[in-house]
N, C-alpha and C positions, 0 to 999 in steps of 0.2 A: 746551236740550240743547247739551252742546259736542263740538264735532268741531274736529280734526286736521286738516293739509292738510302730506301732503309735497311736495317741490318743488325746481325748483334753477332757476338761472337766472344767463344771460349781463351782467355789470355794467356791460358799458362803454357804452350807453349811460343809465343811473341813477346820481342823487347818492344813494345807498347806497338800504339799507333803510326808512332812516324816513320817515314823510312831515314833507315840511318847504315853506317858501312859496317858490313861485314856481318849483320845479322838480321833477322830475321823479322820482319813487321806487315802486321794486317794492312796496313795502305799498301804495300809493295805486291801481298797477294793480291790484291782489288785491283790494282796498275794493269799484275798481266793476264788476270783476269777477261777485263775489260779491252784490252789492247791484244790479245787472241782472235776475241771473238769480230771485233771491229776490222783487225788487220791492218791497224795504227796504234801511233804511240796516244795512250791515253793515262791522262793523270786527273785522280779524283783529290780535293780537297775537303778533308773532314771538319765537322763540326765539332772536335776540340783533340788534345792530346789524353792518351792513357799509357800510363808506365807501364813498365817490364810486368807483366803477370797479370795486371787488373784485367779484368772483363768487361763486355758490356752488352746490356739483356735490348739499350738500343740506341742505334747509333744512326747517324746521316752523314753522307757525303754529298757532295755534286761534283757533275764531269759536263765537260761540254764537245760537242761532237757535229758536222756537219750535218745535214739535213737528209738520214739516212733510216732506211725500217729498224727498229729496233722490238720486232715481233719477237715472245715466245724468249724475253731477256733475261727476266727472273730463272726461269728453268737452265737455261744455256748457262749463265755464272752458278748457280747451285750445282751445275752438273762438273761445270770449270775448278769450283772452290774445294778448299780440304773441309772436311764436315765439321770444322770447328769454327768455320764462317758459315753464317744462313743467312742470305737473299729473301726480304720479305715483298718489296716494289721497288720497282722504280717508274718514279712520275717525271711529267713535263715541267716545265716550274718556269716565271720570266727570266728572260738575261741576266735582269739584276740581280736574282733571290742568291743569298752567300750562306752556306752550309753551315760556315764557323761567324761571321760579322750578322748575320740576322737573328743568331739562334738569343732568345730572350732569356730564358732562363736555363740550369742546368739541374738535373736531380741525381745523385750520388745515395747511394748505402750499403753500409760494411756492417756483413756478416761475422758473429760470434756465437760458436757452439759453447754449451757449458757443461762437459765432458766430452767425452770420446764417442767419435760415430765417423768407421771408414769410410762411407761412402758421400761426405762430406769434408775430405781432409781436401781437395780442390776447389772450397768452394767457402770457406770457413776459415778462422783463424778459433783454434781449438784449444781450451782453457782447463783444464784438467779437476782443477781441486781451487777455485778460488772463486767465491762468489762476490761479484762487487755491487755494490748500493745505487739499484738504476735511478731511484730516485734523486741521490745526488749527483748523479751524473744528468738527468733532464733538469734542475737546477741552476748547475751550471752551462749546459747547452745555454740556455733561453739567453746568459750574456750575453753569446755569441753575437748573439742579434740586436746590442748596444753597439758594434764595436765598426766601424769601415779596414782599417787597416791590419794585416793578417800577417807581416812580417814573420814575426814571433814562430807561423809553420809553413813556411817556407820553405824548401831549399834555398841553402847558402848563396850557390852558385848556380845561377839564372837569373837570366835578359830579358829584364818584365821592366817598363817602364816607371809600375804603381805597384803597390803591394795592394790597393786598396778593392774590395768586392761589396757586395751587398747580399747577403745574406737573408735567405726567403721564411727560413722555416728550419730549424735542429733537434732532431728529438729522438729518443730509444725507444724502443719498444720488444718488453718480454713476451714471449709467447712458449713456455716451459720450458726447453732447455737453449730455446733460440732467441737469442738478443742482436736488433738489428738497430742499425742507427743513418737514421735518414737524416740528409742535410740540402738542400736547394739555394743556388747563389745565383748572378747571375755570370759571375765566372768565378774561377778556380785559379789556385798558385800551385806550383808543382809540388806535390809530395804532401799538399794541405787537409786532404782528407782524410790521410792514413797519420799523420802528426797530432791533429788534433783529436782521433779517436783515443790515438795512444793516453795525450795530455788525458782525456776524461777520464778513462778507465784511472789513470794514477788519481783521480778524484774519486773514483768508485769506491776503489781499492782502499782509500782513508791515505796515500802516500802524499796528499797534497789536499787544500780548504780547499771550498767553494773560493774564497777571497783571495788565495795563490793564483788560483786559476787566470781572474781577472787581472791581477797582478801581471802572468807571466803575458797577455794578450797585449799590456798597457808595457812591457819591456822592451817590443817589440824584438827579441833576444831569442834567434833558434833553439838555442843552450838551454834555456829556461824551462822549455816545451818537453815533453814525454818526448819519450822512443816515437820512431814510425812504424806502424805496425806490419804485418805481413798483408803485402800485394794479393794474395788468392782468393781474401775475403771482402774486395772492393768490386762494386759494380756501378759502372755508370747505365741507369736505369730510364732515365725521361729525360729530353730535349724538345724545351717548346718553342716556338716561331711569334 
């Protein structure tokens, strides 16, 4: 039987989603989570990957399990988990339904303070004294959505067959001192959301045209592309089916 697990969870202390050696990752909490409470080995597969520090306000996996009570499951992993993971359901779903190969779209936005505010340095990438030009930074977004092929923000190295996504929807939005920038695809390259916030903002910022922009997309040229910005202020937000 496969079952669904929604969720979300605080990233900054996890090297991302996947489990990997020697440290520490949210699928590994969820493994023995799950495989405690079962009293078998259980391994859940998520609905995509997140880097060292991103977050995610919500997240899916699936686990498949024999044909057992799973009464009273939400409470027993929230009670299992470190309070930096939260357990919101988990449903029944058919054999076939796949966490990461069904999910249709993805929704991603990264956070930008524009000053200082403690109680946001985990959750924010905090900008001190530099105001950039949202407008031409939503100028240049809307490119984004000419374009299939995403090399250009990429990581170098990584085993992706295509560079190429589809791109739903990119755009900022200020809200006084908070500048958030939403982007929906229906998949993601590794490192592509926090590369091309950087590339805008150097559009903001006046370091680069609107017409560099599209240039550096049409380079297909990681080099080309802005800094990656800081992990703290990424959230993987919405996964639709």
């Amino acid at each position: 039987m496969r079952y669904f697990i929604e969720f979300s969870y605080n990233g900054k202390k996890y090297h991302g989603w996947q489990i990997q050696p020697e440290a520490i990752s949210v699928q590994e909490k969820l493994n023995e989570a799950l495989s405690t409470i079962f009293r078998q080995k259980i391994e859940v597969v998520g609905a995509g990957r997140t880097d060292t520090g991103v977050h995610a306000s919500q997240m899916f996996a699936h686990f498949d399990i024999e044909d057992v009570m799973i009464n009273d499951i939400v409470f027993k992993l929230n009670s299992i988990l470190p309070d930096d993971i939260a357990i919101y359901q988990v449903f029944l779903v058919d054999d076939s339904k796949h966490a990461r190969f069904d999910a249709v779209s993805r929704t991603y936005q990264y956070k930008i303070w524009l000053g200082r505010n403690p109680f946001l340095l985990d959750f924010s990438w905090q900008i001190h004294s530099l105001k950039p030009n949202v407008s031409k930074m939503n100028k240049a977004a809307k490119i984004l959505l000419e374009y299939e092929d995403f090399q250009c923000f990429s990581k170098v190295k990584t085993n992706v067959h295509t560079f190429n996504c589809t791109i739903f929807e990119a755009f900022w939005v200020q809200n006084g001192n908070e500048l958030t920038f939403t982007i929906s695809a229906n998949r993601f390259l590794r490192n592509m959301v926090r590369a091309i916030v950087g590339t805008l903002m150097d559009v903001g910022l006046e370091k680069i045209s609107i017409d560099d922009f599209r240039k550096i997309i049409e380079s297909k040229n990681r080099s080309n592309a802005g800094l990656s910005v800081p992990a703290k202020g990424l959230f993987l937000t919405t996964i639709n089916y």
